[in-house]
ZALUMLO-53496 format. One line per 5 residues: number of its first residue (from 1); their letters; for each residue x, y, z of N, C-alpha, C, O, CB. Coordinates in Angstrom, 1 decimal. Glycine has a CB too. Layout:
N
NUM = A = X Y Z X Y Z X Y Z X Y Z X Y Z ~ ...
***
This chain:
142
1 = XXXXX = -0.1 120.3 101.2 1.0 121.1 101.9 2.0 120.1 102.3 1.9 118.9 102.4 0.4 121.9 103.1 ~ 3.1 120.8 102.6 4.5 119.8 102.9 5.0 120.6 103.8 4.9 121.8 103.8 5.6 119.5 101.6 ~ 6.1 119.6 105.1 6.6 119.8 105.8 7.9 120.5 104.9 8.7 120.0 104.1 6.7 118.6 106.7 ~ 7.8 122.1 105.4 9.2 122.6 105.3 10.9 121.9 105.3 11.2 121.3 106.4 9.1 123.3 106.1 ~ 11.9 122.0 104.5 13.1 121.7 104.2 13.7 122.5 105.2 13.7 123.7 105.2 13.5 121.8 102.8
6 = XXXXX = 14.3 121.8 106.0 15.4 122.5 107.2 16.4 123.1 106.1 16.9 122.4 105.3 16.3 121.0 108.6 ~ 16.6 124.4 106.1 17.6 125.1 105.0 18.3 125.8 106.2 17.8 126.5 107.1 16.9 126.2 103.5 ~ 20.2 125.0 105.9 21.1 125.7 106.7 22.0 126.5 105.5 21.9 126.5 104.3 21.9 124.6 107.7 ~ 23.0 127.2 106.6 23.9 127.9 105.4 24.8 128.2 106.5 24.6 128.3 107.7 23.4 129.3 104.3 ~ 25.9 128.2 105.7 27.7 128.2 106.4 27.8 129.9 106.1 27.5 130.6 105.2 29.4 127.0 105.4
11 = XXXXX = 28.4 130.1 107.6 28.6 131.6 107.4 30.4 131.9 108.4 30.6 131.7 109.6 26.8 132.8 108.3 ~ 31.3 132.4 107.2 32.3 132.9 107.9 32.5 134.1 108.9 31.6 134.9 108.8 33.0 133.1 107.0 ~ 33.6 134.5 110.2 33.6 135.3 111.0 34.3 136.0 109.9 35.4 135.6 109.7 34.0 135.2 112.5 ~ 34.0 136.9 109.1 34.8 138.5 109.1 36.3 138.4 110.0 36.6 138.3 111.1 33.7 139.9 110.0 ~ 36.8 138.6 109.1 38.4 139.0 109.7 38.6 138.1 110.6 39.0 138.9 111.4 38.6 140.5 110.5
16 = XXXXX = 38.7 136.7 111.3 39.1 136.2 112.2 40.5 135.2 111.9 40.7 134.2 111.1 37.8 135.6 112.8 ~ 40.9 135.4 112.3 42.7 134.6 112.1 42.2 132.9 112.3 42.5 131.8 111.9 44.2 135.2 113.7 ~ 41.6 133.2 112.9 41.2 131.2 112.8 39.7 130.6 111.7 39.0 129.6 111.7 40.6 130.6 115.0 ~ 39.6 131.5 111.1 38.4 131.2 110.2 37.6 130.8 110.4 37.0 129.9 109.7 38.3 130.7 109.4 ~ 37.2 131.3 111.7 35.7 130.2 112.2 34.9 130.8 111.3 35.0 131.7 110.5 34.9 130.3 113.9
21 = XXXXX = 34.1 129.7 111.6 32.5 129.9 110.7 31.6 129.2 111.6 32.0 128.6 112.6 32.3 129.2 108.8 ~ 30.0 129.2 111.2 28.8 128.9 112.3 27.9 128.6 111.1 28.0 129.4 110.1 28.1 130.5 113.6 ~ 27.0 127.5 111.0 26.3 127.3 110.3 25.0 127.0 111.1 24.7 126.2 112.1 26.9 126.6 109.5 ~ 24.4 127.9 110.2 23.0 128.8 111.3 21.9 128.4 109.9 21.9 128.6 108.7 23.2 131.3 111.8 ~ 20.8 127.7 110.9 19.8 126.9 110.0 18.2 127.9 110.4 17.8 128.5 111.4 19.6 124.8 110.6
26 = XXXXX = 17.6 127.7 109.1 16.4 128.8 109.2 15.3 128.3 109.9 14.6 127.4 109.4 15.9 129.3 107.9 ~ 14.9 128.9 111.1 13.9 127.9 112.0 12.4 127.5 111.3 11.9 128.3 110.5 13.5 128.8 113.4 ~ 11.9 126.5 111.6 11.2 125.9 111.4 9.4 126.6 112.0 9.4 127.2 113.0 12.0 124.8 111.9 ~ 8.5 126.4 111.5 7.4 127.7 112.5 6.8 127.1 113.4 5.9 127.7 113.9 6.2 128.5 111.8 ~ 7.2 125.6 113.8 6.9 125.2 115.4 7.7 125.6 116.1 7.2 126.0 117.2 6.8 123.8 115.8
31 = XXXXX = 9.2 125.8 116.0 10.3 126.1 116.6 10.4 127.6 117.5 10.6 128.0 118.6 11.3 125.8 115.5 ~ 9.9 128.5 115.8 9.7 130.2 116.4 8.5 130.1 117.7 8.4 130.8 118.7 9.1 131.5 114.8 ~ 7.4 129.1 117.3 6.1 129.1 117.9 6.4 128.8 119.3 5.8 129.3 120.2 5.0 128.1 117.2 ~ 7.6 127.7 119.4 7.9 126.8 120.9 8.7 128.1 121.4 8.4 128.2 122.6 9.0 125.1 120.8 ~ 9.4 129.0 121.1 10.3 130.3 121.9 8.9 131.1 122.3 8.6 131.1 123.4 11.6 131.5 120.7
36 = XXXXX = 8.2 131.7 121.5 7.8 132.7 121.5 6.8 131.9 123.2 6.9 132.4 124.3 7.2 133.2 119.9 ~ 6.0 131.1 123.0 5.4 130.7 123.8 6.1 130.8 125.1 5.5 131.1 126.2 5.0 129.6 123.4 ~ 7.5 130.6 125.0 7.6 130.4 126.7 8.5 131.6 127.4 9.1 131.9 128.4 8.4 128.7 127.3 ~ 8.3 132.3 125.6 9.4 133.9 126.3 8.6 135.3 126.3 9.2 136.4 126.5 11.1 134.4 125.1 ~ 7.2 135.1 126.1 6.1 136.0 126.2 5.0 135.5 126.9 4.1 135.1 126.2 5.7 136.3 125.0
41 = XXXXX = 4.9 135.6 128.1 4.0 135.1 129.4 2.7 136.7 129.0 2.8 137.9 128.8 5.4 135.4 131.6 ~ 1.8 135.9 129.1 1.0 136.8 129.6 -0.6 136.6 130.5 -1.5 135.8 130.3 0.8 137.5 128.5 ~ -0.5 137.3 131.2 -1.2 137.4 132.4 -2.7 138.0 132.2 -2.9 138.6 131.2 -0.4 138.1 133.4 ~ -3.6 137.9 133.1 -4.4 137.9 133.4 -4.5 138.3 134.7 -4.0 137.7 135.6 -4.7 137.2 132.9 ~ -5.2 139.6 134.9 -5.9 140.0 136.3 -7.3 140.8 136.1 -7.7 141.7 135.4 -4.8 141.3 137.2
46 = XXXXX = -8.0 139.9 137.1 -9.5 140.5 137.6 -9.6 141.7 138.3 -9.1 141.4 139.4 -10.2 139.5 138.4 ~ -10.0 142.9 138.3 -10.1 143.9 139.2 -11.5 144.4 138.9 -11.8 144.4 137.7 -8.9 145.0 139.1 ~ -12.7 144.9 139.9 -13.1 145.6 140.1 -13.4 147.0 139.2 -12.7 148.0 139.3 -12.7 145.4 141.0 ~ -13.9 147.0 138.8 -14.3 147.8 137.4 -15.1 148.9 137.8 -15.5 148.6 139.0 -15.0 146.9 136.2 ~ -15.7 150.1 137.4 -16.2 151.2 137.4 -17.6 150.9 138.2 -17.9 151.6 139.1 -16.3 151.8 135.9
51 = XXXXX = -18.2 150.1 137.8 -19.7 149.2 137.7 -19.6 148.3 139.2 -20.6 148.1 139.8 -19.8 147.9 135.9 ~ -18.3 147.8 139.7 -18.2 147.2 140.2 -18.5 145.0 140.0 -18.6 144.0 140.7 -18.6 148.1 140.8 ~ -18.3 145.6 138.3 -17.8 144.2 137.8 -16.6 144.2 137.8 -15.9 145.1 137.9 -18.3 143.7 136.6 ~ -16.2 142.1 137.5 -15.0 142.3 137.8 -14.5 142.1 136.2 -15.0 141.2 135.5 -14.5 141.3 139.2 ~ -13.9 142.6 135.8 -13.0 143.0 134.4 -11.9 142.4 133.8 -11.7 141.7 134.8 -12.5 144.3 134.4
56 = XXXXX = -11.1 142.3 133.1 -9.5 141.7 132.9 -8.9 142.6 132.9 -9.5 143.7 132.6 -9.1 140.8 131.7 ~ -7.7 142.6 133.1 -6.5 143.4 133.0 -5.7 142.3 132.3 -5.5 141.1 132.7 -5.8 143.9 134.3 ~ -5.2 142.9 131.3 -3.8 141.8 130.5 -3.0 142.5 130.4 -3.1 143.6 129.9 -3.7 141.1 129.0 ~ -1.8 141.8 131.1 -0.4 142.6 130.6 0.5 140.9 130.2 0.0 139.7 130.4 0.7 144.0 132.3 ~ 1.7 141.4 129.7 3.0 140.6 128.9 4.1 141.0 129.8 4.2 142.2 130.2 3.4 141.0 127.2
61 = XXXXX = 4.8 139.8 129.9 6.0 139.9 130.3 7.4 139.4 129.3 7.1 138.3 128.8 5.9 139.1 131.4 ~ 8.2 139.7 129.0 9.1 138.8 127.9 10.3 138.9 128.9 10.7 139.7 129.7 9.4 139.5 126.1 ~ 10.6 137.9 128.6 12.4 137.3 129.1 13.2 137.5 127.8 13.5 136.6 127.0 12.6 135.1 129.6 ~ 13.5 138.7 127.8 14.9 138.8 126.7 15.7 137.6 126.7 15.7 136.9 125.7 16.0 140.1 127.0 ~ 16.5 137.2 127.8 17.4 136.5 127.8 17.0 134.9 127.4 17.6 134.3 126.5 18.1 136.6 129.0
66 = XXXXX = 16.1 134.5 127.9 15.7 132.9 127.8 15.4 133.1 125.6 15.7 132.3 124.7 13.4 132.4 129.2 ~ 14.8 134.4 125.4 14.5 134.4 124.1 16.0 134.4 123.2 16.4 133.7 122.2 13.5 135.8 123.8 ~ 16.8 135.3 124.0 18.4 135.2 122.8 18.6 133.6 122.9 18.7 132.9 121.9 20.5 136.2 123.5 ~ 18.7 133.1 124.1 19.4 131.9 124.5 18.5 130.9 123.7 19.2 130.1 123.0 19.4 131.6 126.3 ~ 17.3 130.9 123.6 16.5 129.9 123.0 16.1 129.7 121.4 15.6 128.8 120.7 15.4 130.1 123.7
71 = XXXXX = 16.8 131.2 121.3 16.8 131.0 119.7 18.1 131.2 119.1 18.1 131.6 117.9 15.9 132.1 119.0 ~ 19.2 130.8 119.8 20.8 130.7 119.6 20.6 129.0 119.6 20.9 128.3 118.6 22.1 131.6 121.2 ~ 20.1 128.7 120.4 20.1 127.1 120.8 19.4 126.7 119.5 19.7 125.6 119.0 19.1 126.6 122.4 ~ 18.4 127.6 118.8 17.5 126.5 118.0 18.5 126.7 116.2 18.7 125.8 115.3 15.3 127.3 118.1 ~ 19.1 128.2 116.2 19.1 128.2 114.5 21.0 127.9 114.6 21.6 127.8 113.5 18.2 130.3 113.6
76 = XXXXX = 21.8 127.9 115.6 23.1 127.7 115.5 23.0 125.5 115.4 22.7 124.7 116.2 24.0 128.6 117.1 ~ 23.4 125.5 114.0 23.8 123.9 114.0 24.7 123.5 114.0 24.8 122.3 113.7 23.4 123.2 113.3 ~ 25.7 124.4 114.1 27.1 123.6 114.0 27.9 125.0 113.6 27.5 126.0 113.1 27.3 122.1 112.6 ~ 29.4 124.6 114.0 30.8 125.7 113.9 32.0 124.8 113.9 32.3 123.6 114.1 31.0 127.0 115.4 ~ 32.5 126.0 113.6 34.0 125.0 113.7 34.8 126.4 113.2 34.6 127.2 112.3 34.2 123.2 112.3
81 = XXXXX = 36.2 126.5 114.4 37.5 126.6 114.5 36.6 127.9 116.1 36.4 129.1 116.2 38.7 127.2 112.7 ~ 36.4 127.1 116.7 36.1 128.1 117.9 36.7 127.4 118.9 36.8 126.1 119.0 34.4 128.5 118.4 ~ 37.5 128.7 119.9 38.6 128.0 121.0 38.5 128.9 122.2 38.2 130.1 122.3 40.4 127.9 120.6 ~ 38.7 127.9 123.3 37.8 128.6 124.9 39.3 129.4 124.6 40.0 129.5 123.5 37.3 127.3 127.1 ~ 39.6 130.0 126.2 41.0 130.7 126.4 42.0 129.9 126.6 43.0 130.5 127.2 41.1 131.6 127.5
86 = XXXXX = 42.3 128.4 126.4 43.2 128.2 126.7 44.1 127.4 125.6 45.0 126.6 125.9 42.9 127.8 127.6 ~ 43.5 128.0 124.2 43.6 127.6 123.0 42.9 125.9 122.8 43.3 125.2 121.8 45.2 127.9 122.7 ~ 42.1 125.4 123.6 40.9 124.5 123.2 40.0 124.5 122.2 39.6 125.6 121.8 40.2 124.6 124.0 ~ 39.6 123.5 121.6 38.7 123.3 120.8 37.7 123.4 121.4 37.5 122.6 122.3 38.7 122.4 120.1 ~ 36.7 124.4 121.1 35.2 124.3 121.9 34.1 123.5 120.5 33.9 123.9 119.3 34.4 126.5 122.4
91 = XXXXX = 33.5 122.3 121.1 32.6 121.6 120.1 31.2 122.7 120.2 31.1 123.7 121.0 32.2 119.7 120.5 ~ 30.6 122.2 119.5 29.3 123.2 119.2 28.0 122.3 119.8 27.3 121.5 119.1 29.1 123.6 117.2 ~ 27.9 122.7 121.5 27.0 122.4 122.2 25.7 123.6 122.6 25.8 124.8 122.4 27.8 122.0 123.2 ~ 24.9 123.1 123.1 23.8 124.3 123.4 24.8 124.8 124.7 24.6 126.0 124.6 21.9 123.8 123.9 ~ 25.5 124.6 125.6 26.2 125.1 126.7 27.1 126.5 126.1 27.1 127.7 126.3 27.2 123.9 127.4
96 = XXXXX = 27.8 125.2 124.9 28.7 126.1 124.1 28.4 127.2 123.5 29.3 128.1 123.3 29.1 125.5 123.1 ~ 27.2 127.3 123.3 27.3 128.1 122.5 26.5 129.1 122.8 26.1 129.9 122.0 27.2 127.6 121.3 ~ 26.0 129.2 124.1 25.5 130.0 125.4 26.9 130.8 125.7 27.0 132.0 125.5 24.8 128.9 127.0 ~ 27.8 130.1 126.1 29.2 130.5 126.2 29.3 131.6 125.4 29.2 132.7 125.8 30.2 129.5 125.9 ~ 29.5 131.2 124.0 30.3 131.7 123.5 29.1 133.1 123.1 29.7 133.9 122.3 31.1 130.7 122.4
101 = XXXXX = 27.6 133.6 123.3 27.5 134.4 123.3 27.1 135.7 124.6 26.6 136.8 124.6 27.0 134.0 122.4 ~ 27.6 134.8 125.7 28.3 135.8 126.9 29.6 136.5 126.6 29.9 137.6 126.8 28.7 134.9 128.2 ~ 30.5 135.3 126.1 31.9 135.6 126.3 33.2 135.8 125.1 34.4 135.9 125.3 32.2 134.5 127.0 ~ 32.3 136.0 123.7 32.9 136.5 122.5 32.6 137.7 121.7 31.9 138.2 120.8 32.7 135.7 121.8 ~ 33.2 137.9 122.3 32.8 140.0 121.4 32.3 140.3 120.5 33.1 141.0 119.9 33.9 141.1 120.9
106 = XXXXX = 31.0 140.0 119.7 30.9 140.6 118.7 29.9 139.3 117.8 29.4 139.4 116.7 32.3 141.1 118.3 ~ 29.8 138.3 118.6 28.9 136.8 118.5 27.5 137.0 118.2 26.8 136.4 117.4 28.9 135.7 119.9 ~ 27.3 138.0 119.2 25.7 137.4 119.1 25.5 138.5 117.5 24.7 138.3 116.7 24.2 137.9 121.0 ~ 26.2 139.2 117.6 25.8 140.5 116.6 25.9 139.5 115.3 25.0 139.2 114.6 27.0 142.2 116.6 ~ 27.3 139.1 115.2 27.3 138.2 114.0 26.1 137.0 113.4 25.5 136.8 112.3 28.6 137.5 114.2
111 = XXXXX = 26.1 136.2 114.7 24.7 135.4 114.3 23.5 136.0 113.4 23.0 135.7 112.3 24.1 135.0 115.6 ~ 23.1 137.3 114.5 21.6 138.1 113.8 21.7 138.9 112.7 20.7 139.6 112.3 20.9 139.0 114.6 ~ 23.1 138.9 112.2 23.5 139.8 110.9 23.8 138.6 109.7 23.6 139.0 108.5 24.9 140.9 111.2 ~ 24.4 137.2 109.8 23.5 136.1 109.2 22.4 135.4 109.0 22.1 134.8 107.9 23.7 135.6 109.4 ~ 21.7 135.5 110.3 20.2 135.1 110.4 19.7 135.9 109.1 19.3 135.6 108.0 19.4 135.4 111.9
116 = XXXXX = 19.9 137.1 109.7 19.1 138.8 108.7 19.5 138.3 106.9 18.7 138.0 106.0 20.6 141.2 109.2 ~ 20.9 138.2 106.9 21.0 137.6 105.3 20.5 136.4 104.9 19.9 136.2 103.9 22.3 137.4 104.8 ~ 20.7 135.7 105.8 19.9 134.2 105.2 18.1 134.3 104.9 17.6 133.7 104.0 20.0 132.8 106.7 ~ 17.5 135.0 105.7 16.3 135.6 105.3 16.3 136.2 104.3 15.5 135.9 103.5 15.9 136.3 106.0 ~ 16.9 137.0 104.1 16.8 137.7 102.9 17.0 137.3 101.8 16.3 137.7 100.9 17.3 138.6 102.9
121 = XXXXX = 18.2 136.3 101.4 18.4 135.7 100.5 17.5 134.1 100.3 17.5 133.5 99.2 19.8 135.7 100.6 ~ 16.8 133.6 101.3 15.7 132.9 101.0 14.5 133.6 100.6 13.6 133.0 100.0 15.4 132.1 102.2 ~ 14.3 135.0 100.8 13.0 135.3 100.1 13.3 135.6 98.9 12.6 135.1 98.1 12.1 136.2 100.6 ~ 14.2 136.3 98.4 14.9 136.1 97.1 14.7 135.0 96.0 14.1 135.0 94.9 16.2 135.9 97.5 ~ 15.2 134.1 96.7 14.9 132.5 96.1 13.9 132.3 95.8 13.7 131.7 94.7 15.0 131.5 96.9
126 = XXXXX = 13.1 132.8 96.6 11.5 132.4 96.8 10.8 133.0 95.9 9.8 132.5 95.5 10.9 132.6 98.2 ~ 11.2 134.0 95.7 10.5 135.2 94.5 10.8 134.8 93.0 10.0 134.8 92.0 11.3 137.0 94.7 ~ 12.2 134.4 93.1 12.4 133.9 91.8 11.7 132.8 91.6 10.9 132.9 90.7 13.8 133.7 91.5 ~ 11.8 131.5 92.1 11.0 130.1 92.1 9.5 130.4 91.6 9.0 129.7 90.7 11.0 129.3 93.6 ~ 8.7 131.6 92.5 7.7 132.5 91.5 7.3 132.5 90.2 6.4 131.9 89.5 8.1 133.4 91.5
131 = XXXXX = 8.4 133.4 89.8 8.6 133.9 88.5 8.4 132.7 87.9 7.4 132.4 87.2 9.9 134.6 88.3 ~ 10.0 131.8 88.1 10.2 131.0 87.1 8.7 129.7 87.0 8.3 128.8 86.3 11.8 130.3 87.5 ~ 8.4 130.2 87.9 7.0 129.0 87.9 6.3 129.6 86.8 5.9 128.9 85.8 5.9 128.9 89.5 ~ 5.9 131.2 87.0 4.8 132.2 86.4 5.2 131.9 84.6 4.5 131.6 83.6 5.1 134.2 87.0 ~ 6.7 132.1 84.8 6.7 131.7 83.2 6.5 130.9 82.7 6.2 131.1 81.5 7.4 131.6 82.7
136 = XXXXX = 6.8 129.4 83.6 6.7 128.3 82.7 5.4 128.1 82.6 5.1 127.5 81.5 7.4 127.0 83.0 ~ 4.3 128.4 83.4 3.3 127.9 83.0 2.3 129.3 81.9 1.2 129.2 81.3 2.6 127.3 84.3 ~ 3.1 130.3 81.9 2.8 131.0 80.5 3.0 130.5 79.6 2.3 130.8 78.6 3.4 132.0 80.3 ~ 4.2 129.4 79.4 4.5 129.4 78.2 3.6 127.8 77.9 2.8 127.5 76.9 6.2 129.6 77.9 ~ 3.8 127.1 78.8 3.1 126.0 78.5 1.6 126.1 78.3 0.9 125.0 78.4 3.3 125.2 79.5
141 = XX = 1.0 127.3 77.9 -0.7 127.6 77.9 -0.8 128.0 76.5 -1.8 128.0 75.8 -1.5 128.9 79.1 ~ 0.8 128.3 76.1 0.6 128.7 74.8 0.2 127.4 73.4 0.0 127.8 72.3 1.8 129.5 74.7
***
Protein backbone atom coordinates (compact mmCIF):
# COMPACT_ATOMS: atom_id res chain seq x y z
CA UNK A 1 0.00 0.00 0.00
CA UNK A 2 0.97 3.66 -0.61
CA UNK A 3 0.54 6.96 1.01
CA UNK A 4 -2.24 8.71 -1.01
CA UNK A 5 -1.29 11.77 -3.66
CA UNK A 6 -2.61 15.04 -2.14
CA UNK A 7 -4.88 15.81 -5.45
CA UNK A 8 -5.85 19.57 -5.61
CA UNK A 9 -7.89 21.32 -8.36
CA UNK A 10 -8.52 25.07 -9.21
CA UNK A 11 -12.06 25.99 -9.21
CA UNK A 12 -13.48 29.41 -10.69
CA UNK A 13 -16.41 31.68 -8.75
CA UNK A 14 -19.25 31.63 -11.42
CA UNK A 15 -19.99 35.03 -12.58
CA UNK A 16 -17.59 37.04 -10.33
CA UNK A 17 -16.07 40.30 -11.94
CA UNK A 18 -12.83 39.67 -10.25
CA UNK A 19 -12.33 35.96 -11.22
CA UNK A 20 -11.58 34.63 -8.13
CA UNK A 21 -10.99 31.13 -7.90
CA UNK A 22 -10.13 28.65 -4.61
CA UNK A 23 -8.16 25.73 -5.08
CA UNK A 24 -9.66 23.07 -2.87
CA UNK A 25 -7.52 19.77 -2.29
CA UNK A 26 -9.18 16.26 -1.61
CA UNK A 27 -8.68 15.39 2.07
CA UNK A 28 -6.52 12.98 3.03
CA UNK A 29 -8.30 9.91 5.54
CA UNK A 30 -6.28 10.98 8.65
CA UNK A 31 -7.40 14.45 8.00
CA UNK A 32 -11.42 13.51 7.60
CA UNK A 33 -10.51 11.04 10.70
CA UNK A 34 -8.77 14.18 12.78
CA UNK A 35 -12.43 16.45 12.14
CA UNK A 36 -14.60 13.85 12.71
CA UNK A 37 -12.93 12.92 16.03
CA UNK A 38 -13.16 16.25 17.65
CA UNK A 39 -16.62 17.36 16.01
CA UNK A 40 -18.54 14.20 17.15
CA UNK A 41 -18.15 13.86 21.10
CA UNK A 42 -19.74 11.08 22.48
CA UNK A 43 -20.64 10.35 25.84
CA UNK A 44 -21.27 7.96 28.07
CA UNK A 45 -23.74 7.77 31.13
CA UNK A 46 -24.25 5.08 33.84
CA UNK A 47 -27.86 4.95 35.16
CA UNK A 48 -29.56 2.54 37.13
CA UNK A 49 -31.32 0.07 35.01
CA UNK A 50 -34.64 -2.02 35.47
CA UNK A 51 -32.62 -4.79 37.61
CA UNK A 52 -31.07 -2.09 39.32
CA UNK A 53 -27.71 -2.56 37.49
CA UNK A 54 -25.94 0.10 36.42
CA UNK A 55 -26.21 0.24 32.35
CA UNK A 56 -24.72 2.85 29.63
CA UNK A 57 -26.49 5.36 28.06
CA UNK A 58 -24.66 6.81 24.78
CA UNK A 59 -25.55 9.77 23.21
CA UNK A 60 -23.43 12.22 20.45
CA UNK A 61 -22.98 15.61 20.34
CA UNK A 62 -21.64 17.32 16.98
CA UNK A 63 -20.43 20.95 16.72
CA UNK A 64 -21.63 21.88 13.22
CA UNK A 65 -19.56 24.88 13.27
CA UNK A 66 -15.98 23.63 14.51
CA UNK A 67 -16.91 20.77 11.62
CA UNK A 68 -17.58 23.63 8.55
CA UNK A 69 -14.63 25.57 10.07
CA UNK A 70 -12.36 22.53 10.29
CA UNK A 71 -12.97 21.14 7.15
CA UNK A 72 -12.79 24.75 5.23
CA UNK A 73 -9.34 24.97 7.07
CA UNK A 74 -8.30 21.46 5.88
CA UNK A 75 -9.46 21.10 1.90
CA UNK A 76 -9.21 25.12 0.93
CA UNK A 77 -5.28 25.45 -0.24
CA UNK A 78 -5.07 28.46 -1.76
CA UNK A 79 -7.25 31.42 -3.79
CA UNK A 80 -6.59 34.27 -5.38
CA UNK A 81 -8.40 37.59 -6.43
CA UNK A 82 -10.39 37.71 -2.96
CA UNK A 83 -10.77 41.39 -1.38
CA UNK A 84 -11.97 42.37 2.32
CA UNK A 85 -14.34 45.72 1.88
CA UNK A 86 -11.94 47.96 1.41
CA UNK A 87 -10.86 46.74 -1.92
CA UNK A 88 -7.76 44.73 -0.12
CA UNK A 89 -6.12 41.78 -1.11
CA UNK A 90 -7.20 39.08 1.37
CA UNK A 91 -4.16 36.23 1.30
CA UNK A 92 -5.56 32.73 1.83
CA UNK A 93 -5.12 32.16 5.65
CA UNK A 94 -7.12 29.74 7.98
CA UNK A 95 -8.48 33.26 9.68
CA UNK A 96 -9.05 34.20 6.06
CA UNK A 97 -10.81 32.04 5.06
CA UNK A 98 -13.10 31.53 8.26
CA UNK A 99 -13.80 35.13 7.18
CA UNK A 100 -14.62 34.77 4.13
CA UNK A 101 -17.12 31.96 4.92
CA UNK A 102 -19.09 34.20 7.56
CA UNK A 103 -18.89 37.08 5.40
CA UNK A 104 -19.23 36.16 1.50
CA UNK A 105 -22.59 35.29 0.17
CA UNK A 106 -22.65 32.30 -1.37
CA UNK A 107 -18.79 30.80 -0.22
CA UNK A 108 -19.41 28.15 1.75
CA UNK A 109 -22.13 26.82 -0.88
CA UNK A 110 -19.53 27.19 -3.63
CA UNK A 111 -16.69 25.35 -1.83
CA UNK A 112 -19.22 22.09 -1.17
CA UNK A 113 -20.47 22.24 -4.77
CA UNK A 114 -16.56 21.93 -5.80
CA UNK A 115 -15.65 19.62 -3.17
CA UNK A 116 -19.10 17.52 -4.54
CA UNK A 117 -17.42 17.75 -8.30
CA UNK A 118 -13.99 17.03 -7.37
CA UNK A 119 -15.35 13.78 -5.85
CA UNK A 120 -17.05 12.94 -8.43
CA UNK A 121 -14.74 13.47 -11.03
CA UNK A 122 -11.95 11.57 -8.98
CA UNK A 123 -14.11 8.52 -8.88
CA UNK A 124 -14.53 8.80 -12.49
CA UNK A 125 -10.85 8.69 -12.88
CA UNK A 126 -10.70 6.03 -10.70
CA UNK A 127 -13.13 3.76 -12.57
CA UNK A 128 -11.47 4.39 -15.75
CA UNK A 129 -7.73 3.60 -14.34
CA UNK A 130 -9.88 0.25 -13.62
CA UNK A 131 -10.91 -0.50 -16.80
CA UNK A 132 -7.82 0.56 -18.41
CA UNK A 133 -5.90 -1.69 -16.07
CA UNK A 134 -8.76 -4.68 -16.73
CA UNK A 135 -7.84 -4.34 -20.36
CA UNK A 136 -4.38 -4.28 -20.43
CA UNK A 137 -4.01 -7.17 -18.54
CA UNK A 138 -6.68 -8.95 -20.84
CA UNK A 139 -4.79 -8.42 -23.43
CA UNK A 140 -1.38 -9.17 -22.08
CA UNK A 141 -2.77 -12.97 -21.06
CA UNK A 142 -3.44 -13.31 -24.51
Amino acid sequence: MRISKVTTRKFFVPDDPDKAWVEIKQPLPGETQDIFDKVFVQKIEYKKGKKGKMEPKFSQETDKKLDREMTLKTVITGWGEFYDRDGEKMECTPENIIKASRKIEGFNEFVNESRETMAEDLKTEKENQKKTLRSSAAKSEK
